[in-house]
C-alpha positions in Angstrom: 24.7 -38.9 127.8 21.6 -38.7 125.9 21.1 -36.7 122.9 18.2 -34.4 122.3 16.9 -33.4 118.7 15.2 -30.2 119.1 12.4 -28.4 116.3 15.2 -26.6 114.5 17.7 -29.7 114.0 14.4 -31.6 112.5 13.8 -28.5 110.6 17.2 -28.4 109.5 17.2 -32.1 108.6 14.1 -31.6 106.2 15.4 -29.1 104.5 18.7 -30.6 103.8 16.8 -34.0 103.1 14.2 -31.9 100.4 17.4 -29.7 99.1 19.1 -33.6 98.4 15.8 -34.9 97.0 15.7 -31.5 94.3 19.2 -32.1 93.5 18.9 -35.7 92.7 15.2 -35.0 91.2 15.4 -35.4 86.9 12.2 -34.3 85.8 13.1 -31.8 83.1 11.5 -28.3 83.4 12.9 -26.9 80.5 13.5 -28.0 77.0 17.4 -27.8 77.6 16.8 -30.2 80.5 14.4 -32.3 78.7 17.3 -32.5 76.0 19.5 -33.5 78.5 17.7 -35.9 80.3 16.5 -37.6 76.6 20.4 -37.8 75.6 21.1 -39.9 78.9 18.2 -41.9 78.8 19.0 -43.0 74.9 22.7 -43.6 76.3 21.8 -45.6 78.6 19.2 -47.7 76.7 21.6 -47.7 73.5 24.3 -49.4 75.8 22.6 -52.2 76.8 20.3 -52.8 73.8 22.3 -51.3 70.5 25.9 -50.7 71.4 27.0 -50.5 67.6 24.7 -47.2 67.9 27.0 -43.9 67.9 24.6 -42.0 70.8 26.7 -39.1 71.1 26.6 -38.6 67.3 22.7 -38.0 67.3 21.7 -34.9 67.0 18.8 -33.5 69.3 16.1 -30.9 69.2 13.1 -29.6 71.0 10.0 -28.8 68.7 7.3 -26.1 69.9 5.4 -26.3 67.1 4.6 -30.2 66.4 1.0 -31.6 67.0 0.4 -35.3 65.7 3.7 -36.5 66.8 5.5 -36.7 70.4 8.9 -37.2 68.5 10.0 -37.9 65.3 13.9 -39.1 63.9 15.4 -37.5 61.0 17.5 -39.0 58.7 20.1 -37.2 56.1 21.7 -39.9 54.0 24.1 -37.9 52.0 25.8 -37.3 55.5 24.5 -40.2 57.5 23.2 -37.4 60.0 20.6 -39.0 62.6 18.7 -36.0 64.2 15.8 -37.0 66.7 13.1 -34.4 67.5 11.3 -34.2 71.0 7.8 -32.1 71.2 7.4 -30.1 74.5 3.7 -29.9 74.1 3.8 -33.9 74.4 6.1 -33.8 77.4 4.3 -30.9 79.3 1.0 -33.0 78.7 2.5 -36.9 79.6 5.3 -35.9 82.0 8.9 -37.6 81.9 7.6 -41.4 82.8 5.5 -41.7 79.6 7.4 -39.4 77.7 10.4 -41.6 77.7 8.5 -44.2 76.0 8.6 -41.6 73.0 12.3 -41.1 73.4 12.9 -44.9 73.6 10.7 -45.1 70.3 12.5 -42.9 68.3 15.6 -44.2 69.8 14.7 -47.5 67.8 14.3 -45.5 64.2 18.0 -43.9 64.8 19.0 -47.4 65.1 17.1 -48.2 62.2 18.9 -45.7 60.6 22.1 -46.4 61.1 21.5 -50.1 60.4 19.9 -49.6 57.3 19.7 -46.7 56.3 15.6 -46.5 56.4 13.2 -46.4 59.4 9.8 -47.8 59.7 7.2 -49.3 61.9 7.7 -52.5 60.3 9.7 -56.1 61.9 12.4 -54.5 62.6 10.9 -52.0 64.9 8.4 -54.2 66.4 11.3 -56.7 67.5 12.1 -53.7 69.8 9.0 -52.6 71.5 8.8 -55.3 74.0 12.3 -55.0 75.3 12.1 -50.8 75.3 9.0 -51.1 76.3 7.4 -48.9 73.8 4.4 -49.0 71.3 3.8 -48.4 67.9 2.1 -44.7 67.9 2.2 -42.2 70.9 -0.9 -40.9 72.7 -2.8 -38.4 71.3 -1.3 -34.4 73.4 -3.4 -32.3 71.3 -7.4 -32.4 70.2 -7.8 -32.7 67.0 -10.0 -29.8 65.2 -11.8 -32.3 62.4 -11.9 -35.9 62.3 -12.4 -37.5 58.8 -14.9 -40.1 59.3 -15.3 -43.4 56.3 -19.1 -43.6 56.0 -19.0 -47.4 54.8 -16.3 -48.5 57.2 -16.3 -46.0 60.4 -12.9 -45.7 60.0 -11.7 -41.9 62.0 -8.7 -39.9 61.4 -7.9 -36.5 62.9 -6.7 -33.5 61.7 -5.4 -30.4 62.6 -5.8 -28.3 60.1 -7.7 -27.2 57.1 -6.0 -29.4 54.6 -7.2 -30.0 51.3 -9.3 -33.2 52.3 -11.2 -31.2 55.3 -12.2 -28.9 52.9 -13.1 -31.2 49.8 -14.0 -34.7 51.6 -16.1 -35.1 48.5 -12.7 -35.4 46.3 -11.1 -38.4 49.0 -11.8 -41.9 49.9 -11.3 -43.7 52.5 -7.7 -45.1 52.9 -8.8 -48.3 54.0 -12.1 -49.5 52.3 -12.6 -46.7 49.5 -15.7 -45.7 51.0 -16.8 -41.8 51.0 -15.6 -39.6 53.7 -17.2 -37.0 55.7 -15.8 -34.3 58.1 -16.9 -34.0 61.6 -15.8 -31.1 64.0 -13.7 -32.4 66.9 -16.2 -31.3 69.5 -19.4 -33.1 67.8 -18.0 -36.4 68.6 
């Protein structure tokens, strides 16, 4: 006896098919599912890569409010307290796939942390960013408003608000050479 699919059993196949796909889908929507989804992907990276690392102990957070940074790790050491800070504005713009990168990065400072006590960008982070596959410094989510630009070396750094060296370039130098800064709105350049 043959058996005949009609239009509704497709239909009805679909929708169970895109109702599975939805359920099984982790791409975080909210910052309680991005929290979620950041505490299982640091699990599951801490297992294989730092297993003396106490995951579950980390504190998490979502930041609204963060522009220069996708995520950045706390660190109390009168109470050994590791807290790492996600910011939504990063994810909304990069989208789960890159922001895990972020998570992966700051997941290297806690570890930092707990090893040593002090985080930094230094050997003992770079050792990492191979294997995690991660980088050094997240890609820029937000224009900045000013860049401060070295006149003798060219040098650019951006800022977001009217700090002190926006409005008084005359009283800074550049970081790098010593050579005079100027400011140049965001949009000029």
């Amino acid at each position: 006896m043959a058996c005949q699919l009609t239009f509704s059993d497709i239909t009805d196949q679909r929708t169970l098919m895109e109702s599975a796909n939805a359920a099984t889908d982790d791409t975080p929507e909210t910052p309680t599912g991005l929290l979620d989804r950041a505490q299982q992907h640091a699990a599951d990276i801490a297992t294989k890569h730092f297993p003396d690392l106490p995951v579950k102990a980390i504190d998490w957070e979502v930041s609204h409010q963060a522009q220069r940074q996708a995520g950045v790790t706390k660190y109390d050491p009168a109470t050994e307290a590791i807290t790492i800070s996600l910011t939504w504005t990063a994810y909304e713009q990069h989208g789960w796939e890159q922001f895990s990168e972020t998570v992966r990065h700051e997941l290297i400072h806690a570890w930092q942390y707990h090893e040593f006590g002090d985080a930094d960008h230094g050997a003992t982070f770079t050792q990492w960013t191979d294997a995690l596959d991660t980088s050094l410094h997240c890609e820029r989510f937000i224009t900045p408003t000013w860049w401060l630009v070295c006149e003798d070396c060219g040098g650019r750094s951006a800022r977001y608000r009217r700090s002190k060296t926006v409005r008084n370039p005359e009283q800074y130098r550049c970081s790098e050479c010593g050579g005079a800064i100027r400011v140049e709105e965001a949009n000029d350049h």
